[in-house]
N, C-alpha and C positions, 0 to 999 in steps of 0.2 A: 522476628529478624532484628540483628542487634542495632542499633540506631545508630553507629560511625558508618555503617556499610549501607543505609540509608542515606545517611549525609552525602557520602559519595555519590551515588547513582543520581541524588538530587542536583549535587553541582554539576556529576557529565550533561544533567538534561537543561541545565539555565544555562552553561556554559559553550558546550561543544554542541547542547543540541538547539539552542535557539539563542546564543553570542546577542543581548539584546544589547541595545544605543542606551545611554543614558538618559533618561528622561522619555523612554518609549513607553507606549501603552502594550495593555498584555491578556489574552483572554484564554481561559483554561478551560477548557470542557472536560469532566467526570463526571463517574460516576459515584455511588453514594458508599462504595466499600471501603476507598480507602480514604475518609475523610484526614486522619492526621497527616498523610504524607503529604497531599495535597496542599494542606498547610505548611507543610516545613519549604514545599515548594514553593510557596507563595512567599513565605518570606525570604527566603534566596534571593527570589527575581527581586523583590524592593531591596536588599542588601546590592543588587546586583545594578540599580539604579532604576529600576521601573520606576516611573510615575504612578499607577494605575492599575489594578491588576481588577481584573473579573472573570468570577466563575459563574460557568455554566453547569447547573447539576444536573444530571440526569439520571432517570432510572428505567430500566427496560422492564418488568413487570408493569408500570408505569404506561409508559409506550403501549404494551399488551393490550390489557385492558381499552386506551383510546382506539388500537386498530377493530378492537373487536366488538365496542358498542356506539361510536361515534359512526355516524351516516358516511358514505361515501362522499358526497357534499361535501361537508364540516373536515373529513378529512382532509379535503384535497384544499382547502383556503387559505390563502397567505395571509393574516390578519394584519394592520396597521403596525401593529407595536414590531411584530417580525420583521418587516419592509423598515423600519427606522432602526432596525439593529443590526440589520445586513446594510443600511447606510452608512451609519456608524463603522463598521468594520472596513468600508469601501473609502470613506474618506480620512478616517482615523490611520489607517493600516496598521492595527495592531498585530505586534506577534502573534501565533495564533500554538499552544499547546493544546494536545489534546492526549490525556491519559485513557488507553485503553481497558476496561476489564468486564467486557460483555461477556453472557454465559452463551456459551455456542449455541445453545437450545432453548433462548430464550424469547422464540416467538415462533414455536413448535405449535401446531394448531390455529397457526393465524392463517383468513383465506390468505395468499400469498396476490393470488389478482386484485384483491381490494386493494392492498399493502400499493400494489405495482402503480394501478389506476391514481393512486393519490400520490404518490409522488413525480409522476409524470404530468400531473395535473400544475401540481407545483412548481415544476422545477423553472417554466419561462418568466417565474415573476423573479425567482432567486437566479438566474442564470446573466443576467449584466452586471451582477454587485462581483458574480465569481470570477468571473470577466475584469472586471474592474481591481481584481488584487491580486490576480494570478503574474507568481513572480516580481512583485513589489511591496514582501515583505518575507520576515522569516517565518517558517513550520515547522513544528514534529510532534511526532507519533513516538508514542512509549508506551510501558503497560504498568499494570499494579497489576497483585492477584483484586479477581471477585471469588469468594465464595461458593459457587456455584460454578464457575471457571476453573477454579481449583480441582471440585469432586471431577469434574470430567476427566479432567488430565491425570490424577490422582483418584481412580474412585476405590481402593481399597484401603487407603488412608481417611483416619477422621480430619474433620474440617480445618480444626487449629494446624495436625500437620500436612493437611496436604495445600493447607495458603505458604505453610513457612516453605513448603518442596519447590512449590511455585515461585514462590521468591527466589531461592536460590538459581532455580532455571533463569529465570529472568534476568537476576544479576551475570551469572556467566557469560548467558547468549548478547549481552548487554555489554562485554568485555568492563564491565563494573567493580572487580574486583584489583587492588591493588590499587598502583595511580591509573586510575580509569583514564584521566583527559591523557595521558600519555600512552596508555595503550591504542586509544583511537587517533591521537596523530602518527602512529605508525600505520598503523590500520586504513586511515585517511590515504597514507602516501602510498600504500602496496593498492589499492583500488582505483588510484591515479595513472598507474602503472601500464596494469592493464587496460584500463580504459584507453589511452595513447597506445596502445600496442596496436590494439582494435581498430583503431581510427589511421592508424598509417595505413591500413588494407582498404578501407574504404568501401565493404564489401558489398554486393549488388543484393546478395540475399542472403539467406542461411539454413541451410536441409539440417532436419532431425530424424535421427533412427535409432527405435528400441525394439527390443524385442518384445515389448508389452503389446504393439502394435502402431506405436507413433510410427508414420510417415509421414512426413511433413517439411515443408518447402517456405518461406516465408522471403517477400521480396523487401528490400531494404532504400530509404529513400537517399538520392543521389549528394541532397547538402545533409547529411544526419549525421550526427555525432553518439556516441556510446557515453553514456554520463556514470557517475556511480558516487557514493559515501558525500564527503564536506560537497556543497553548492553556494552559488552566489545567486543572492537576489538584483535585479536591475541596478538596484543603489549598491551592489558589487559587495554587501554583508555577506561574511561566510556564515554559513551555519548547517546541522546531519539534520537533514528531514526524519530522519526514522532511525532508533537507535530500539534494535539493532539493524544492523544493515550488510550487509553481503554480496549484494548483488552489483553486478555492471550492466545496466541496463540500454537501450537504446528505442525510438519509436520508428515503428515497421511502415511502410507504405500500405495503406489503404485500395483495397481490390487488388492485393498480390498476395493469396496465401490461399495453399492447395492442401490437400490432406489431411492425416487425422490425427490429433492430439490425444493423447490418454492422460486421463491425471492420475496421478500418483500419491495424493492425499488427498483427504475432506477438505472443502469446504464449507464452510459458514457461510451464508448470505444473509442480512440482512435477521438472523437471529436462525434461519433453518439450515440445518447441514447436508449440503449435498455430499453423496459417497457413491467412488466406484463410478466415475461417470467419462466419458469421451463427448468429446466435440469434431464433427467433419466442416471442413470449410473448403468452399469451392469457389473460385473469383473473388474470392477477400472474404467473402462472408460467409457464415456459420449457417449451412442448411440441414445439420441431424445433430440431436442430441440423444444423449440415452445416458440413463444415472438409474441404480440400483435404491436407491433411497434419494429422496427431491427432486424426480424427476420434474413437476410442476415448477418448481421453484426453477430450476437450469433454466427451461423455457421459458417462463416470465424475465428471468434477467435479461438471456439476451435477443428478449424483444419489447426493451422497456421502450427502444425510439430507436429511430433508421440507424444508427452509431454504435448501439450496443453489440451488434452481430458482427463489429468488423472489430480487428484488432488494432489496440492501442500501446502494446508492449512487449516487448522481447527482453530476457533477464538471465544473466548468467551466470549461477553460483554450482560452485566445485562440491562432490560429492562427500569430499572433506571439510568440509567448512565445519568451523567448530558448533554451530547448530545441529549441522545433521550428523555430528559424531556424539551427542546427548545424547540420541536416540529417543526425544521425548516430540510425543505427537503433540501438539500445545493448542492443534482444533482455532488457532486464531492465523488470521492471515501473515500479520506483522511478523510472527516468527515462522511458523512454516515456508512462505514463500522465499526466506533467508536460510532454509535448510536444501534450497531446491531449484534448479533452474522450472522459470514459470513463464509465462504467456500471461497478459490482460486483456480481456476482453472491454472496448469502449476506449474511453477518451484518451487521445496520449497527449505526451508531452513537449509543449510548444521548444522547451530548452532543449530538447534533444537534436534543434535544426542550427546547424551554424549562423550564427550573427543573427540569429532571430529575433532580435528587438527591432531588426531593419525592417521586417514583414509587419504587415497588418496580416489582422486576427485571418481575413477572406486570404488571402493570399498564401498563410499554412496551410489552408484547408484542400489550397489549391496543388501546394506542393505534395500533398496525401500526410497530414495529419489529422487523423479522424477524429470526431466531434463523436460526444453524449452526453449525457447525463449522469452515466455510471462509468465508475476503472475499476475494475473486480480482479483480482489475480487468483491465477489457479496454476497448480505445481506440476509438472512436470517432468520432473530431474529420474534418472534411477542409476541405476549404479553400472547399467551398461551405456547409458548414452552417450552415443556421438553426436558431433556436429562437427558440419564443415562449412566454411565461409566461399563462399565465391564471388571471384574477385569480378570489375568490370568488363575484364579483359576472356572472361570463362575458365580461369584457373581454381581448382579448389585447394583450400587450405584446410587443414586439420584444426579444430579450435580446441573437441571435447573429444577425446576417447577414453571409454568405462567409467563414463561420467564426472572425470575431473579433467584441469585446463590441460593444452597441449603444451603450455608454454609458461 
C-alpha cells in the first residue's frame, strides 16, 4: 500500500480517532504483522504531543499455545506485574488504541471451556481498574491487515495480494481515502442526525422482522439515549471509538427481550468462528442457541456470567451503508457489525443513559443496564428488515423498511 494513503489513515486514527491532550500518555495494543505502521503511528501520536506512548505486542498463535499447555490454574491468575499495569492505566488514563488484525481462526482447536473458565476466573481482579476508567479517557478500535486475516477474506489470492486487497477494504470501509478527517466530520454530523431523530421518540421498545425468521421485541430504557460516531469522555474530549463506524447504537433494558434473533454473518469469538447460528430469548435472557459451526463456543459465551445472556446493545445500520455495499465478508467484528444492524450480547453502555455521570455504577444497574464481562456483537441486518419503534404512548413508528432507515 502506497505510504501517503498510510499517512492518511494514520492521522484519521491520532486525530479523529483518539484527539489526544498534549502531554497525554498513550497505550497501543497490536499485533506482530503490521509492525511498520504501527510505528508511523507512534510517531504521529509524539508529533501530535503524546508524552509517552507504549505498546503492547501480541501474538495469537502465541496465545494458542499458553491456552493449550498452561494448566487451568496458571491460566486463570492475575500475576503482580498485570495488577500494577491495569494500575497504571487506572491512574494514568492513558488513551488507549488498539490495532486490530486477529486471524478469525486463530484458536480453532482450543477447548473453548478451558479458554471461558480462565477468563472468568480473572475477570474480578481486572474488573475495578475497568471500572475505574470506563469513560474517563479516550479509545479506538481500527484494523491493519494480518496475514492470515487477509487469506480468509481473500483465499484465492496470494498473500502479498490479498494483505494489499485487505488494505484497500479497510481504507474505504475506514472513509480514509481522500481528506479522511473531512469525510468523517460529515459523517460525524449525518450520525448526530439520526441519533437526535431517535431520541425525540423516546421509544419504549423496538420489534424486528425478517423473513429469515427474526422475531423479535426488545424493551428500551426510559432515561436511554441512542449514541453513535464522535463521543465525549467525562473530561468532555471528543474522540471515534471505532473507525469504522456506522452504527446509531442505543442500551436496551435488561429482562425486556422476547424472541428470536437470527444472524446474518459469522462470527469470530475469541479466535473460533461461529456460523449460521440463532439466539431465543425469553424475559431478557438467552434460553436456546443453535449454530451450524461453534456451537460449543455460542454456549460458552453467553454463559460466561449471569450478564452475558442478557443484552447489552441495539445497533442500527442501513442496508446501504458503504460497508455492506463492498460486499466483502471481512470475518472481524469491527467491520461486519458496520455492515449490519446487530445486537450485543453482555455488558452495555453506561453513556447510553441520560446525565449518567449523575448515577453511581449500582444505580445503572438498577435502571436496567446490564453488567458482564463480555460485549460481543453479532449481525443481524438483511435486506428485508423492518423495525418499528414504539412509542410510550403504544404508537408504532416505522424506523427500518427492506432494511434501510425510514427517514
Amino acid at each position: 500500500m502506497e505510504r501517503d494513503r498510510l499517512e492518511t489513515y494514520a492521522d484519521l486514527i491520532v486525530k479523529n480517532g483518539l484527539n489526544l491532550d498534549k502531554g497525554q500518555e498513550l497505550l497501543v495494543i497490536a499485533d506482530l504483522d503490521q509492525a511498520d505502521f504501527v510505528r508511523m503511528v507512534v510517531e504521529k501520536c509524539y508529533q501530535a504531543g503524546a508524552s509517552r506512548v507504549v505498546v503492547e505486542w501480541h501474538d495469537m498463535p502465541m496465545d494458542r499455545l499458553h491456552c493449550i499447555y498452561q494448566t487451568p490454574e496458571t491460566l486463570s491468575q492475575v500475576p503482580a506485574w498485570e495488577i500494577a499495569r491495569w494500575k497504571w492505566r487506572a491512574e494514568r488514563l492513558p488513551a488507549l488504541l488498539w490495532l486490530d488484525s486477529d486471524d478469525p481462526d486463530g484458536m480453532a482447536g482450543v477447548d473453548p471451556a478451558k479458554r471461558a473458565q480462565a477468563q472468568a476466573a480473572r475477570f474480578p481482579a481486572i474488573k475495578p481498574f475497568r471500572e475505574a476508567t470506563e469513560n474517563r479517557h479516550q479509545w479506538c478500535i481500527a484494523a491493519v491487515p494480518g496475514v492470515k486475516w487477509a487469506k480468509k477474506v481473500f483465499p484465492d489470492k496470494s498473500e502479498p495480494e490479498a494483505v494489499e486487497a485487505l488494505w484497500e477494504a479497510i481504507l474505504t470501509a475506514a472513509r480514509a481515502n481522500g481528506d479522511a478527517v473531512a469525510n468523517w466530520k460529515e459523517h460525524n454530523e449525518t450520525i448526530h442526525r439520526r441519533s437526535a431523530k431517535l431520541n425525540e421518540y423516546n421509544f419504549a421498545a423496538l420489534e424486528y422482522h425478517s423473513a429469515n425468521g427474526t422475531d423479535f421485541r426488545v424493551g428500551l430504557l426510559e432515561q436511554g439515549k441512542f449514541c453513535g460516531a464522535a463521543e465525549k469522555d467525562l473530561s468532555g474530549r471528543i474522540f471515534n471509538p471505532n473507525i469504522p463506524s456506522e452504527e446509531v447504537f442505543t442500551t436496551p433494558k435488561k429482562g425486556e427481550a422476547e424472541g428470536l434473533l437470527v444472524a446474518t454473518k459469522p462470527l469470530s469469538w475469541q479466535g473460533v468462528l461461529i456460523e449460521d447460528f440463532s439466539i431465543r430469548f425469553e424475559k431478557g435472557r438467552a434460553v436456546e442457541v443453535h449454530a451450524r459451526k461453534g456451537q460449543a463456543a455460542l454456549e460458552k459465551m453467553i454463559g460466561m456470567d449471569e450478564g452475558a445472556a442478557y443484552l447489552g446493545e441495539c445497533a442500527l445500520i442501513g442496508a446501504d451503508s458503504p460497508i455492506n455495499r463492498m460486499g466483502v465478508l471481512f470475518y472481524c467484528t469491527l467491520f461486519d457489525e458496520n455492515a449490519s444492524c446487530h445486537m450485543a450480547v453482555g455488558r452495555g453502555f453506561n453513556e447510553c443513559v441520560r446525565d449518567y455521570n449523575k448515577y453511581s455504577l449500582e444505580e445503572l444497574r438498577e435502571l436496567g443496564v446490564n453488567d458482564s464481562m463480555i460485549h460481543v456483537d453479532f449481525m443481524i441486518g438483511s435486506e428485508d428488515l423492518s423495525i418499528d419503534g414504539i412509542t410510550r404512548d403504544g404508537e408504532k413508528i416505522p424506523v427500518f423498511r427492506n432494511g434501510n432507515w425510514c427517514f
